[in-house]
C-alpha positions as CSV (number, residue, x, y, z in Angstrom):
1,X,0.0,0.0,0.0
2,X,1.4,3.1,-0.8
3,X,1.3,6.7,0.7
4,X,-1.4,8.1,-2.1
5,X,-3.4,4.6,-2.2
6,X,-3.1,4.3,1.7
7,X,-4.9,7.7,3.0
8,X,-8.5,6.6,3.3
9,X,-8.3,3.2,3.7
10,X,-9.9,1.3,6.2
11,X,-8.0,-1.3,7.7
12,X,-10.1,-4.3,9.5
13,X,-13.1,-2.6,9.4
14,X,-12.5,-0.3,12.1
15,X,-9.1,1.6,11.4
16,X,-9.2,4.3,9.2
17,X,-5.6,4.9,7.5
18,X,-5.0,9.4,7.4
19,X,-1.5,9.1,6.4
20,X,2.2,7.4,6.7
21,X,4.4,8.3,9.5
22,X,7.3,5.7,8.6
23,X,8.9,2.9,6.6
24,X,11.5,0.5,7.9
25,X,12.8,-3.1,6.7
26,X,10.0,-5.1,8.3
27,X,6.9,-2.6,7.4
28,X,5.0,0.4,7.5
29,X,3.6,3.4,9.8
30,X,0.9,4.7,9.2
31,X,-1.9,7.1,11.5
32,X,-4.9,5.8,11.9
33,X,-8.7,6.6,13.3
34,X,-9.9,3.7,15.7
35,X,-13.7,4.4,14.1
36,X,-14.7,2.4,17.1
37,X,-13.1,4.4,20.2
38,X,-12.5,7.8,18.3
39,X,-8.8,7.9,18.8
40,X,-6.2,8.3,17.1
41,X,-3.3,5.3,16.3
42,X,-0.1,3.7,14.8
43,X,-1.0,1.4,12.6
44,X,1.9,-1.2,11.5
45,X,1.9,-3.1,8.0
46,X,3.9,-5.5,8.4
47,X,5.6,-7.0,5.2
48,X,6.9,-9.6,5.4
49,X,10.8,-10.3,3.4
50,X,11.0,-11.2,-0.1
51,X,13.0,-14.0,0.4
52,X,11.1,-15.4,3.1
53,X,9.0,-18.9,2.0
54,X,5.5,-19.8,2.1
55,X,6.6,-22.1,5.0
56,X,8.0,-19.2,6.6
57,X,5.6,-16.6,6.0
58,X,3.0,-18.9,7.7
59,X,5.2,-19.5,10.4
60,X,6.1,-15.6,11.2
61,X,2.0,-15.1,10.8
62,X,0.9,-17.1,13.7
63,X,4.3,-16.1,15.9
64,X,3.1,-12.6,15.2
65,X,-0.7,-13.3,16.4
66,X,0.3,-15.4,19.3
67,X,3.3,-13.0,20.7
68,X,1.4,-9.5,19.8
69,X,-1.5,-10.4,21.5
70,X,1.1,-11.3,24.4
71,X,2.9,-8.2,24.4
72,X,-0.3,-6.2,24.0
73,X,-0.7,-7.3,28.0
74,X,2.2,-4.8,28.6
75,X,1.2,-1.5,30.0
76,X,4.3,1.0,31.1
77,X,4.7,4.8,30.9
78,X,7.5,4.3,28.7
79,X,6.4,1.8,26.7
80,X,3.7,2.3,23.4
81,X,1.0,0.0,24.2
82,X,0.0,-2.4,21.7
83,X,-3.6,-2.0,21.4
84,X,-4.7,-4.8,19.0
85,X,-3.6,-6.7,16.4
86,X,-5.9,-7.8,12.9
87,X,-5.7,-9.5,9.9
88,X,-5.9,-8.2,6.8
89,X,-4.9,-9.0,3.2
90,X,-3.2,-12.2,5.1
91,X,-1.1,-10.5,7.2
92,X,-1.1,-9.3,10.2
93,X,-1.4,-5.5,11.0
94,X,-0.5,-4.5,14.7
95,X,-2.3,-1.2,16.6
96,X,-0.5,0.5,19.0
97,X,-0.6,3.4,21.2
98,X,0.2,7.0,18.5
99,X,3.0,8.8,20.4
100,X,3.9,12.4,19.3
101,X,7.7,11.8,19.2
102,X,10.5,11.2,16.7
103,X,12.8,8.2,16.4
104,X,16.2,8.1,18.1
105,X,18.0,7.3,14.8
106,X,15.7,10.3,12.9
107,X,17.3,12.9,15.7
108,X,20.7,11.4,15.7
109,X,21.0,11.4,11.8
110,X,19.3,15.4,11.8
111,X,21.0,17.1,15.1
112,X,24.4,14.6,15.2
113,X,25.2,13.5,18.9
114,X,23.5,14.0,22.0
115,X,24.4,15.1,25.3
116,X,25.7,12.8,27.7
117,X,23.1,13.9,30.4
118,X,20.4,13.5,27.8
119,X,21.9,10.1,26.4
120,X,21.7,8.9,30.7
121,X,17.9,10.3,30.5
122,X,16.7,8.1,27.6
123,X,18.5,5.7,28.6
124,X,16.3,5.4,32.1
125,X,13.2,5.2,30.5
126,X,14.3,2.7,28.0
127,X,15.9,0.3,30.8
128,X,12.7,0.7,32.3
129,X,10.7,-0.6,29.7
130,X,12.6,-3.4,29.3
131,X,12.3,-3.9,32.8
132,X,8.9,-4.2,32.7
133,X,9.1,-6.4,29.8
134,X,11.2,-8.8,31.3
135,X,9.4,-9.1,34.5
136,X,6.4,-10.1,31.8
137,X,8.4,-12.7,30.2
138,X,8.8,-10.8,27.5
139,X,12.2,-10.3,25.6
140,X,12.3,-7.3,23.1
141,X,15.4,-8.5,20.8
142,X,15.5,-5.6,18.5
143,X,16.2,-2.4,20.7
144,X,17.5,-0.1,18.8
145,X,17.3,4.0,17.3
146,X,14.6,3.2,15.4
147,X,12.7,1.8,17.7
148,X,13.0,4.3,20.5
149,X,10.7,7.4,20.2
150,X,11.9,10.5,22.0
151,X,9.1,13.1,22.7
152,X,9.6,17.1,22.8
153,X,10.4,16.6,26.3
154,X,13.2,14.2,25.9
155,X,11.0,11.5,27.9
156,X,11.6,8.0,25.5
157,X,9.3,5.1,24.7
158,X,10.4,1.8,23.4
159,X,8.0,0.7,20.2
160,X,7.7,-2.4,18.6
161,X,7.2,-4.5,21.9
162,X,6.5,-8.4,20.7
163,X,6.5,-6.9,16.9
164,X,10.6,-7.7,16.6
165,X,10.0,-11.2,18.0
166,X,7.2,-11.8,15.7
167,X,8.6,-10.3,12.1
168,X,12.0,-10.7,11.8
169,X,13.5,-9.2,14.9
170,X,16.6,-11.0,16.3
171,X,15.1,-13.7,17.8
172,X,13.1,-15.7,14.8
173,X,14.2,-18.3,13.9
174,X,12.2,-20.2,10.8
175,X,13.8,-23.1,8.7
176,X,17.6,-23.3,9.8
177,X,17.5,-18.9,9.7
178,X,17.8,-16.2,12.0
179,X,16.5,-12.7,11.3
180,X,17.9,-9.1,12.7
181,X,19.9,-6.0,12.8
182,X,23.3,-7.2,12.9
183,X,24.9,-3.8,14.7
184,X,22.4,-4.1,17.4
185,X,22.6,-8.2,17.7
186,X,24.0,-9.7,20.7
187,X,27.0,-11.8,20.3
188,X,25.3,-15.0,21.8
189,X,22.7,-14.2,19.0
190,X,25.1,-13.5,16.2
191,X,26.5,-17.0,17.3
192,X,22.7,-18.4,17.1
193,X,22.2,-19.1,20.8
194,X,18.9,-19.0,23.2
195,X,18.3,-15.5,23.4
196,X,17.5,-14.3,27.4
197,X,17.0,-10.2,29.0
198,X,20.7,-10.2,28.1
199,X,20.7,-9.4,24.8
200,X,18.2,-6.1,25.2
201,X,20.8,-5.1,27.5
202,X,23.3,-5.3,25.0
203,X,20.9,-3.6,21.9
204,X,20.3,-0.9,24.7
205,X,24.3,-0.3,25.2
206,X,24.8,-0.4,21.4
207,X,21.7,2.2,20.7
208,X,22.9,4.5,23.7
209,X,26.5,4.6,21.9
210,X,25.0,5.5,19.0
211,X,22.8,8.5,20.6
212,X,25.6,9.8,22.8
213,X,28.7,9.4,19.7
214,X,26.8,9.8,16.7
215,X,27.8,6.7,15.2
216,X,28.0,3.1,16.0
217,X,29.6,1.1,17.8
218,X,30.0,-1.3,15.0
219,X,29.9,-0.2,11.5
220,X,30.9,-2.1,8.9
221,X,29.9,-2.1,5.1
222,X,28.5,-5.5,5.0
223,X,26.1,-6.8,7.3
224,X,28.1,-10.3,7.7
225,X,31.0,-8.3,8.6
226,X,29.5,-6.1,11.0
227,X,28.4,-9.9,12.7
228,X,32.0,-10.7,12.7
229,X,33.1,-7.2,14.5
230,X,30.2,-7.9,17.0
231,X,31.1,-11.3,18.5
232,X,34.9,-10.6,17.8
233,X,36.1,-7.1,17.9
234,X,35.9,-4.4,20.9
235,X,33.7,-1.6,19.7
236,X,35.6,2.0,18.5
237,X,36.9,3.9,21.9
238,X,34.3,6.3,22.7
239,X,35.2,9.8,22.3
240,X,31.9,11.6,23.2
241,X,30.7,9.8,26.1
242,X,32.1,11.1,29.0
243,X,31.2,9.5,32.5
244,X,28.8,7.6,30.2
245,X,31.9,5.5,29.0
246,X,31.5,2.7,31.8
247,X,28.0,2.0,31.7
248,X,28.6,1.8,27.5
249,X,31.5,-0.3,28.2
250,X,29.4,-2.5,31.0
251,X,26.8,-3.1,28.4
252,X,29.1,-4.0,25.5
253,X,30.3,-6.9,27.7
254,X,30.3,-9.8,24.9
255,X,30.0,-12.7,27.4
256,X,26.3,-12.1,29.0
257,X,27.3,-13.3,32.5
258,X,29.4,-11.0,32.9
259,X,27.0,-7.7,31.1
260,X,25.8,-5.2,33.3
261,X,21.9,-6.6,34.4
262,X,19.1,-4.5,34.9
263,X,19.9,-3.3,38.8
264,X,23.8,-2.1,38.0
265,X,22.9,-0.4,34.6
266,X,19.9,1.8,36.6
267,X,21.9,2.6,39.2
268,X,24.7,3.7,37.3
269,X,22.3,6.0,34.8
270,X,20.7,7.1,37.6
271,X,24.0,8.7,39.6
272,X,24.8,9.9,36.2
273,X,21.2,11.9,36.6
274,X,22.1,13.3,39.9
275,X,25.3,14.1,38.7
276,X,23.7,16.3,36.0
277,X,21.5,17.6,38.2
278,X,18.0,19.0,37.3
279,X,19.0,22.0,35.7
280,X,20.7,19.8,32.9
281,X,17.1,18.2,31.9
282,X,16.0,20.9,29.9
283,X,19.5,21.6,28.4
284,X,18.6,19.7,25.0
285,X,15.1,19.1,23.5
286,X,15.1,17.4,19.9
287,X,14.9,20.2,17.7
288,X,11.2,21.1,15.2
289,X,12.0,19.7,12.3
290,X,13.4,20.7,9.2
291,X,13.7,18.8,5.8
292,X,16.3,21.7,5.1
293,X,18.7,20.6,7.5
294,X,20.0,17.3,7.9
295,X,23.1,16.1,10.2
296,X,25.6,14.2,9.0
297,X,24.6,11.2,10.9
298,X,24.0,7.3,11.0
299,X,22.3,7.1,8.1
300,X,20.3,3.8,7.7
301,X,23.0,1.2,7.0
302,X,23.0,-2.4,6.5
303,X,23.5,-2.8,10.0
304,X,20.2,-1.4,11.1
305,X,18.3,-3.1,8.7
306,X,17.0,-6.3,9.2
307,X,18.6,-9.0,7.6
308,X,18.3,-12.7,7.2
309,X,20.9,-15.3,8.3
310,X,21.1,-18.6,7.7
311,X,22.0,-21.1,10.4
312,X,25.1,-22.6,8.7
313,X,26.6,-19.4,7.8
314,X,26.6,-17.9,11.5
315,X,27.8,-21.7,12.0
316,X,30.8,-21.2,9.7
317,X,30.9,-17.5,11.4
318,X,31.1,-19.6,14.5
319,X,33.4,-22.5,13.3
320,X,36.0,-19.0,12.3
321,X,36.1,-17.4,14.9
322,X,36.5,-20.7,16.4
323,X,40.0,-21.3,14.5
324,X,41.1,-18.3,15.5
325,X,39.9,-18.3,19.5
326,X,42.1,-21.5,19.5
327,X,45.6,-20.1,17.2
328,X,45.3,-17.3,20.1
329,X,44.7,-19.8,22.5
330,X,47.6,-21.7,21.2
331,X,49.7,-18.9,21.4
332,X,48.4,-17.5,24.7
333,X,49.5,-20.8,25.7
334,X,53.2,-20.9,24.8
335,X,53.8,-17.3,25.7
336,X,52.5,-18.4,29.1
337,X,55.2,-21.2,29.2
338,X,57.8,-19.1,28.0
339,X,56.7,-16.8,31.1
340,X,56.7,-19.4,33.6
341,X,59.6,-20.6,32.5
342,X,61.7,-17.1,32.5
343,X,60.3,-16.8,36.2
344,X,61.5,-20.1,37.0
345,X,65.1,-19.9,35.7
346,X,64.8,-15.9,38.0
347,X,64.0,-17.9,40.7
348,X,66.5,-20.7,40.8
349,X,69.3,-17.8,39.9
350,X,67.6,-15.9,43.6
351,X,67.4,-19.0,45.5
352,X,71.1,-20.7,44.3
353,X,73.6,-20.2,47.3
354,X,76.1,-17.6,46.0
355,X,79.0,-19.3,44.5
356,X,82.1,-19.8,46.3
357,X,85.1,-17.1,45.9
358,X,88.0,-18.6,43.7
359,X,91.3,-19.3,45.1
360,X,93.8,-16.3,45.9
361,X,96.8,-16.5,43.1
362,X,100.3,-18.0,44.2
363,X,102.4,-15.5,45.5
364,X,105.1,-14.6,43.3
365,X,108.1,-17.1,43.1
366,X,111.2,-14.6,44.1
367,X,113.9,-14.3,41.5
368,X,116.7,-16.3,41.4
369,X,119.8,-14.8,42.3
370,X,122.6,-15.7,39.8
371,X,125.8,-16.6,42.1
372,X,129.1,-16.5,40.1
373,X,130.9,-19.2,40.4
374,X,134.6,-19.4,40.4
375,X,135.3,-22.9,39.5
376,X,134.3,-21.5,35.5
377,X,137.4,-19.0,35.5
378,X,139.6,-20.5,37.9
379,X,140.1,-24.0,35.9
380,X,139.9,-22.7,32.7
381,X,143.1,-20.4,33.6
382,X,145.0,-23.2,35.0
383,X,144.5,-25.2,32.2
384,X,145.7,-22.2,29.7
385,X,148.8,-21.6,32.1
386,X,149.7,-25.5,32.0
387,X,149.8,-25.6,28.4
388,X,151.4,-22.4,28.2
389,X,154.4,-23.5,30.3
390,X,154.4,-26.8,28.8
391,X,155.0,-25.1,25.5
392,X,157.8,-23.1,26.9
393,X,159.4,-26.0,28.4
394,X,159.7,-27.4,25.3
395,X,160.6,-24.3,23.0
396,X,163.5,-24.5,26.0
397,X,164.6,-28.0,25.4
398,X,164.9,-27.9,21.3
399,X,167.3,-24.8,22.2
400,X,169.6,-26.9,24.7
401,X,169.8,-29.4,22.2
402,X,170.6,-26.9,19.5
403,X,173.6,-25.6,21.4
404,X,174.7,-28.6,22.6
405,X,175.1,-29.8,18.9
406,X,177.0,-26.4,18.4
C-alpha cells in the first residue's frame, strides 16, 4: 500500500488509514482513526521479506498473532502500548498506542550526537521498559534507534514490543534462519544461541553509543562483517561519552554473565542523573523539524536493517572465529610457558647459594739470584797456564839441544 493509495483506507473494518508516519525493513507506519473508540493510532503493516518462503511466511503469521497479543498485556509509561492486532490481506497489522515523538535514529541522523546527560535520560526510560518487559516474560530482541521514540520533552518510549519477535526481529528463527539488525545483535545471537534479557541489555548499550557518539559502535559495510566485528572485535573507543563510557562499556560486555543486568545499569544512569542535576534536563530538547537541515549522521546502514541469516553461515561465522579463538589460545598458551619458564630460571638464579670465591693467586716465586761461580774462570786459567808453560818447556829444550850440537 502506498502513501497516495493508503490515506482513506480502512483497515479491518474499524481503522481508518490518514497518512504514513514511517517505513522500515520489516513494514509500514501509518496514523490511523480507531472508528470504534475515536482515537487516534499507529498502525503497523507489516511485510513480510522477499525471500522469506511460504513455509516461513505462515510461520512468522501465527508467531506474530500469538506474541502480539502477548505483548499487548504490557502497560508501562515508557512503553507504546499495543492495542490490538488484525488481519488483513493475510497479514497481520498491529495497533499501538500514537505517540507524538520522533525516532532516536531520525534525531541522531538530523541534530548529530547527543548530550551525555540527555543520552543517561533516555536511557532510564528505555531500561525501564525493558524492565517491565522482562518481569512479563517478554524479551524485546530488536532495541535499537529506530525503535526508541523520544518526545519534545526528551522522555523515551520503546516501540515495537512483541512486533521484533514476531517479524523478523533478532530472535526468529524459521527453517535453519535467523533474522535481525546485525549492529544491534547480541554476540550470543550473532552465534545463534537461546536468546535471554541479556541481549536487550546489549541492543540498549549499542543504541545509547550511537545516541551519545553519533555513530556506532559497530559499523561495517556489510552486514556479515558487522556480525564478525560484534562477536569478535571491541567496539571504537568512545570519544563523546564522558562519564557515560562505563555504563557503555558494562553493556558492550560480549559474554552475558558478565553484562551489566538490569539493577547495576539503573543505578549507574541514575547517579549519572544526579550528577547532572535537574538544571541539565531541559539543556537539550530534539529540535522542530526541518527537511532543510539534515546532520551528517547514521544514516540507515546495512546494520540497522533487518537482515536474514542462515544457520550454517553464522555456524561457519562460528566455526571462524573458532579457528582463530584457539591459534590465540595456542599462542596464549606458549607465551604463558615461555613466562613461567623465565620466572622459574629468576628464581632458581635468587634462591642458588652464592658461589664460592675462587682461590687467591700464588704468590710470586722470588727471582733467582745468579751466584758467580769461580770454578768457571779458575780451571779454565789453569789449564791455559799449564799448556802455556808446557810449550815453553819445550821451545827450551829444542834450544839446549841446538847448542849442545853447536
Amino acid at each position: 500500500m502506498s502513501a497516495d493509495t493508503g490515506a482513506g483506507r480502512l483497515v479491518a473494518g474499524r481503522y481508518a488509514v490518514t497518512g504514513m508516519l514511517g517505513r522500515g525493513g520489516m513494514g509500514v507506519v501509518w496514523s490511523a482513526t480507531d472508528q470504534v473508540l475515536g482515537r487516534p493510532v499507529a498502525l503497523k503493516e507489516v511485510t513480510f521479506p522477499a525471500h522469506l518462503g511460504d513455509d516461513e511466511r505462515a510461520a512468522l503469521r501465527d508467531r506474530t498473532l500469538r506474541e502480539a497479543r502477548a505483548a499487548a498485556r504490557l502497560v508501562h509509561p515508557c512503553v507504546t502500548t499495543l492495542y490490538d492486532v488484525v488481519e488483513e490481506d493475510g497479514r497481520p497489522w498491529l495497533v499501538m498506542e500514537l505517540v507524538d515523538s520522533r525516532s532516536l535514529q531520525e534525531i541522531v541522523e538530523r541534530q548529530g550526537p547527543l548530550p551525555w546527560p540527555t543520552v543517561a535520560r533516555i536511557g532510564l526510560d528505555v531500561l525501564a521498559a525493558l524492565e517491565a518487559a522482562h518481569a512479563a516474560g517478554i524479551v524485546h530482541r530488536d532495541v535499537k534507534p529506530a525503535n526508541v521514540l523520544v518526545g519534545r520533552d526528551c522522555a523515551a518510549h520503546l516501540t515495537d514490543f512483541g512486533i521484533a519477535v514476531a517479524t523478523g526481529g533478532p530472535s526468529i528463527t524459521t527453517s535453519g534462519a535467523i533474522i535481525g539488525s546485525p549492529s544491534y545483535m547480541a554476540p550470543e545471537r550473532a552465534r545463534g544461541e537461546e536468546p535471554g534479557p541479556a541481549v536487550d541489555l546489549w541492543s540498549l548499550g549499542a543504541t545509547l553509543y550511537t545516541a551519545v557518539e553519533g555513530r556506532r559502535a559497530f559499523d561495517r559495510p556489510e552486514s556479515m562483517a558487522t556480525l564478525l566485528a560484534v562477536v569478535s572485535e571491541d567496539p571504537a573507543p568512545a570519544e563523546r561519552a564522558g562519564p557515560l563510557a562505563p555504563v557503555l562499556e558494562g553493556l558492550l560486555t560480549k559474554d552475558p554473565a558478565r553484562r551489566w543486568d538490569v539493577a547495576r545499569t539503573r543505578a549507574a544512569l541514575q547517579a549519572l542523573a544526579e550528577r547532572a542535576g535537574p538544571a541539565a534536563a531541559p539543556a537539550w530538547t530534539p529540535a522542530a523539524e526541518d527537511p532543510g537541515t539534515r546532520h551528517d549522521g547514521p544514516r540507515l546502514a546495512p546494520g540497522d536493517r533487518v537482515e536474514r541469516f542462515d544457520l550454517e553461515d553464522l555456524r561457519g561465522l562460528a566455526a571462524g572465529l573458532g579457528a582463530v579463538a584457539r591459534d590465540a589460545r595456542d599462542q596464549a598458551r606458549y607465551l604463558a610457558d615461555r613466562r613461567r619458564e623465565r620466572r622459574a630460571e629468576r628464581h632458581a638464579r635468587a634462591a642458588a647459594p652464592p658461589p664460592a670465591p675462587p682461590p687467591p693467586p700464588p704468590p710470586p716465586r722470588p727471582a733467582r739470584r745468579r751466584r758467580f761461580r769461580r770454578r768457571w774462570v779458575v780451571v779454565p786459567v789453569l789449564i791455559a797456564l799449564l799448556a802455556v808453560l808446557a810449550a815453553v818447556g819445550g821451545v827450551l829444550a829444542l834450544l839446549a839441544a841446538a847448542v849442545g850440537v853447536w
